[in-house]
C-alpha positions as CSV (number, residue, x, y, z in Angstrom):
1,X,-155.7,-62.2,200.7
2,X,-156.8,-63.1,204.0
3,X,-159.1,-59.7,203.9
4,X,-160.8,-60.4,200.8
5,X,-161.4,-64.2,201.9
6,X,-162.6,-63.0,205.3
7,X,-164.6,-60.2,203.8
8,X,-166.5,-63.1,201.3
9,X,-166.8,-65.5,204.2
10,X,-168.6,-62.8,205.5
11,X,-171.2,-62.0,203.1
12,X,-172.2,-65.9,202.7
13,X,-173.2,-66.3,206.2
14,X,-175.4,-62.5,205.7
15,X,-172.8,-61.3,208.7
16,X,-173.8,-57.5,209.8
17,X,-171.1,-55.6,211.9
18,X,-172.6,-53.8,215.5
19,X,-170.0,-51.4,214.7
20,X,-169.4,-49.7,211.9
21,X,-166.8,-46.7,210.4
22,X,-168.0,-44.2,207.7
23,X,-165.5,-42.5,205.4
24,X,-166.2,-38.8,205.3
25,X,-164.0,-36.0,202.7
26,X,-162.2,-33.5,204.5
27,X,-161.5,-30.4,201.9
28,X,-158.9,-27.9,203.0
29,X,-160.0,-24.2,202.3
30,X,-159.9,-23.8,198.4
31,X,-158.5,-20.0,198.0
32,X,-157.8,-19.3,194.1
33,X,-155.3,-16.2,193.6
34,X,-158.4,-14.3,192.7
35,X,-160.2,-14.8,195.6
36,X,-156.5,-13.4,197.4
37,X,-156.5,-10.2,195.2
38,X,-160.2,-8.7,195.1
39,X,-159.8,-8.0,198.5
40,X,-156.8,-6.3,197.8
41,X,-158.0,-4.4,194.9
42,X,-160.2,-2.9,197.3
43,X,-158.4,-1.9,200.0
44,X,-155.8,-0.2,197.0
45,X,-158.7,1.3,195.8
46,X,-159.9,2.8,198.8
47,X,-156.2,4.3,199.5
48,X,-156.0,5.8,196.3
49,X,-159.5,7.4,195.8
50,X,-159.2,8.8,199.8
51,X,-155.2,9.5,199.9
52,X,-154.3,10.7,196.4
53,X,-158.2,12.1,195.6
54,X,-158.5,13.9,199.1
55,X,-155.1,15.6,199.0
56,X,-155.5,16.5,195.4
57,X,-159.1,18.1,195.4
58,X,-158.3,20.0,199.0
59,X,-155.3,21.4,197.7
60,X,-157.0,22.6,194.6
61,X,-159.5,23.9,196.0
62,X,-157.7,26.2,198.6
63,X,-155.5,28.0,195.3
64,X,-158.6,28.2,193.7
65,X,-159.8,30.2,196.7
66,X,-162.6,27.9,197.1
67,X,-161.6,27.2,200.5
68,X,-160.9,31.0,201.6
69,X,-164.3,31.7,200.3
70,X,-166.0,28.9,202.1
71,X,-164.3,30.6,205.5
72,X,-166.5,33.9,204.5
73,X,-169.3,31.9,204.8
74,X,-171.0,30.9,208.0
75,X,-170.2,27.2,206.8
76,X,-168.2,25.2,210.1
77,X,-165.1,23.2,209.3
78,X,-166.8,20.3,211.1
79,X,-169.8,20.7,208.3
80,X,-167.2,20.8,205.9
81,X,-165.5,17.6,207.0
82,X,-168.3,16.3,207.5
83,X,-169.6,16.7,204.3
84,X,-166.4,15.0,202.2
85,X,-166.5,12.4,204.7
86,X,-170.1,11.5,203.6
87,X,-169.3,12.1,199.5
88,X,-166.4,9.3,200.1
89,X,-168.0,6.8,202.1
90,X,-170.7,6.7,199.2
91,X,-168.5,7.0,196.7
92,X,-166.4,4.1,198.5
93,X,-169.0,2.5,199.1
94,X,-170.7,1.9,195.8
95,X,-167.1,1.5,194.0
96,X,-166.0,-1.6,196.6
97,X,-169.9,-3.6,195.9
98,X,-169.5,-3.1,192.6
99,X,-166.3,-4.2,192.1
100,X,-167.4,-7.5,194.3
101,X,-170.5,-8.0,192.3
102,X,-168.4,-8.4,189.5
103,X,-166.0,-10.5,190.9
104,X,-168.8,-12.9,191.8
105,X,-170.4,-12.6,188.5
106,X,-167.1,-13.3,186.9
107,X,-164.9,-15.0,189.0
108,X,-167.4,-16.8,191.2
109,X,-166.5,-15.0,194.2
110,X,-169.0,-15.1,197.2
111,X,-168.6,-13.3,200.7
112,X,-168.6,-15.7,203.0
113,X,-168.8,-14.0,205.6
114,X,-171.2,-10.6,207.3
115,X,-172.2,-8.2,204.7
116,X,-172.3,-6.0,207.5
117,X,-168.9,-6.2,208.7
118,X,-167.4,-5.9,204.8
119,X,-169.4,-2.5,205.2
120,X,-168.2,-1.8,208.1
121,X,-164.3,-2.2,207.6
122,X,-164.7,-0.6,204.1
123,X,-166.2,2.5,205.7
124,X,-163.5,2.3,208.7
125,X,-160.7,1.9,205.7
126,X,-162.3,4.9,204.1
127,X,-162.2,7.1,207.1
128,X,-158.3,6.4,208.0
129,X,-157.4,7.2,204.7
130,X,-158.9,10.2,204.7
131,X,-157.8,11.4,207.5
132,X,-153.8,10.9,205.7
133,X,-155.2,12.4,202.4
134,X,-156.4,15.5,205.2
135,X,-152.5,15.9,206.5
136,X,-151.0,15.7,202.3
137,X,-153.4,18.3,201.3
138,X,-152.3,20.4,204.7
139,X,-148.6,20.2,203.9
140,X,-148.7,20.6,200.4
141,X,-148.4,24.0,199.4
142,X,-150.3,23.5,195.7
143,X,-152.1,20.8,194.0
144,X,-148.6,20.1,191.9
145,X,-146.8,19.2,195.2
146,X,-149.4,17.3,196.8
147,X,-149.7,14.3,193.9
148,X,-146.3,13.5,194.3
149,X,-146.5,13.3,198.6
150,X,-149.4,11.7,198.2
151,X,-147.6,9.0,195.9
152,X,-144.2,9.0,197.6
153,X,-146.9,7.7,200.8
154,X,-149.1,5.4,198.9
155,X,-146.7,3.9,196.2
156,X,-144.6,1.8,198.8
157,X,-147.9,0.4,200.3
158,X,-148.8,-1.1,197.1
159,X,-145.8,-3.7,197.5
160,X,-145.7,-3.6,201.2
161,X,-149.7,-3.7,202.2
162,X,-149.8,-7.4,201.7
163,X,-152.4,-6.5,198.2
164,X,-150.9,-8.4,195.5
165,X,-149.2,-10.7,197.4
166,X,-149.6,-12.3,201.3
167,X,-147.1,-10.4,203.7
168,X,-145.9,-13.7,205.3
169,X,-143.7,-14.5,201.9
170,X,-141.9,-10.8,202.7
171,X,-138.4,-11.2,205.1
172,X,-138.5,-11.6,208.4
173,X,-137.3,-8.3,209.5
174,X,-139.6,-6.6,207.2
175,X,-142.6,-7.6,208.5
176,X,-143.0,-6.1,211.7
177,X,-143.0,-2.8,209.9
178,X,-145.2,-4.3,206.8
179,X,-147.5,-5.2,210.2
180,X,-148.5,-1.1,211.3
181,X,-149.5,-0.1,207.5
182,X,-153.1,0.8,207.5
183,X,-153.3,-1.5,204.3
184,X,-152.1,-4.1,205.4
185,X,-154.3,-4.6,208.2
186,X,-157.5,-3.4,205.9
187,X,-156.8,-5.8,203.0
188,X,-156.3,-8.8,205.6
189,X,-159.6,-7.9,207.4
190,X,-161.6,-7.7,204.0
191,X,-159.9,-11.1,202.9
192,X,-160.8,-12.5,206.0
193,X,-164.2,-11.7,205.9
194,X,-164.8,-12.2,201.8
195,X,-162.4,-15.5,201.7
196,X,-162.7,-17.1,204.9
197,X,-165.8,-15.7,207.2
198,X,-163.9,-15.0,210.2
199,X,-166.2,-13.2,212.8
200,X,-166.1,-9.7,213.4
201,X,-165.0,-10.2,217.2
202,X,-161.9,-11.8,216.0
203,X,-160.9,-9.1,213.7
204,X,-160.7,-6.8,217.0
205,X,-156.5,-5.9,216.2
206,X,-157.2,-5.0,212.6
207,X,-160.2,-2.4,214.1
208,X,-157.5,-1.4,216.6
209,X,-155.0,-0.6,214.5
210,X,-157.1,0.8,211.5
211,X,-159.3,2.8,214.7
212,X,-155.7,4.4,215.7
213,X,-154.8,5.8,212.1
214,X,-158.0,7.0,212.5
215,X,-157.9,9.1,215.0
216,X,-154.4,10.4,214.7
217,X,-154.7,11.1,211.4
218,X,-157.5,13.5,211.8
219,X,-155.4,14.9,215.2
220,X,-152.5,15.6,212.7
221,X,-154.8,17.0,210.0
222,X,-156.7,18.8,212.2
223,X,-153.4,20.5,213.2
224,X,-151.8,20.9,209.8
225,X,-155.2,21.6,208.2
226,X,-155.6,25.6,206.7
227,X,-157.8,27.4,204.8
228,X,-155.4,29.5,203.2
């Protein structure tokens, strides 16, 4: 009572405060489930096309002879490489915008952060799991043996990659394992920069870690890798 009669007493005698405090909204960051699983539907679907398709085609390919009759040829294995790493990062490429076009046009989805740096982490995801889709298709001895291997590897990080739901609600003594997938750390960079904007500088562990598979993947392929 004493507020409202002091804030009347106020206004008849036209009184203006020299100070004066203005109410301002704070929202917390808004992240619906769908905004939490496009990013994950795109790092699965970068495994699976680069993993499963890689190991599949090689393998195919070399009991075909395909691969014996490419050695007759004055064709390099670098040009070789070189030239399935350029079909998939296309291929990747296109499938990951399209699928986020039609997120936004659906579900409202907007990257809020660099275009340039989804890009960029979508072509790094592509290249590490090549390079594991290289060493299936180098073990497996036909294309029968290498679905399965390439399942038996892919299949766990499904559940464990952090793509359908966030890692942090695993167990404790999970996690630290959960933590070295390549999944893991490529759904949490693309959900960082779709969802929440974070700048490429800070994403420097997930380039790290997804920079390591990377290159010793391709070391162990490169080892592992025949023509035969």
């Amino acid at each position: 009572m004493n507020g409202i009669i002091d804030q009347y007493s106020k206004e008849l005698v036209d009184y203006e405060p020299l100070v004066t405090i203005e109410k301002v909204g704070i929202e917390a960051l808004n992240i619906r489930y769908v905004d939490f699983l496009i990013p994950g539907i795109v790092a699965m679907m970068i495994m699976s096309n680069n993993m499963n398709g890689v190991a599949g085609q090689i393998s195919a390919w070399r009991e075909r002879g395909i691969l014996r009759r490419m050695q007759g040829t004055r064709l390099k294995a670098s040009t070789f490489i070189a030239a399935q790493i350029t079909a998939r990062l296309l291929l990747n490429g296109s499938q990951a915008l399209l699928v986020v076009l039609i997120a936004n046009l659906v579900f409202g989805i907007n990257v809020e952060g660099s275009w340039l740096a989804l890009i960029f982490f979508i072509a790094l995801g592509t290249l590490a799991f090549m390079s594991l889709g290289f060493i299936i298709a180098g073990i497996a001895k036909n294309p029968e043996s290498a679905g399965p291997i390439a399942g038996f590897a892919s299949f766990p990080m499904l559940f464990l990659g952090g793509v359908f739901f966030p890692i942090s609600n695993m167990p404790e003594f999970i996690q630290p394992i959960v933590k070295i997938l390549p999944i893991a750390h490529l759904s949490s960079a693309l959900r960082e920069t779709m969802n929440i904007g974070t700048a490429f500088l800070e994403l420097a562990p997930e380039t790290l870690i997804l920079f390591g598979w990377l290159i010793g993947g391709f070391a162990i392929a490169s080892y592992v890798f025949k023509w035969e």
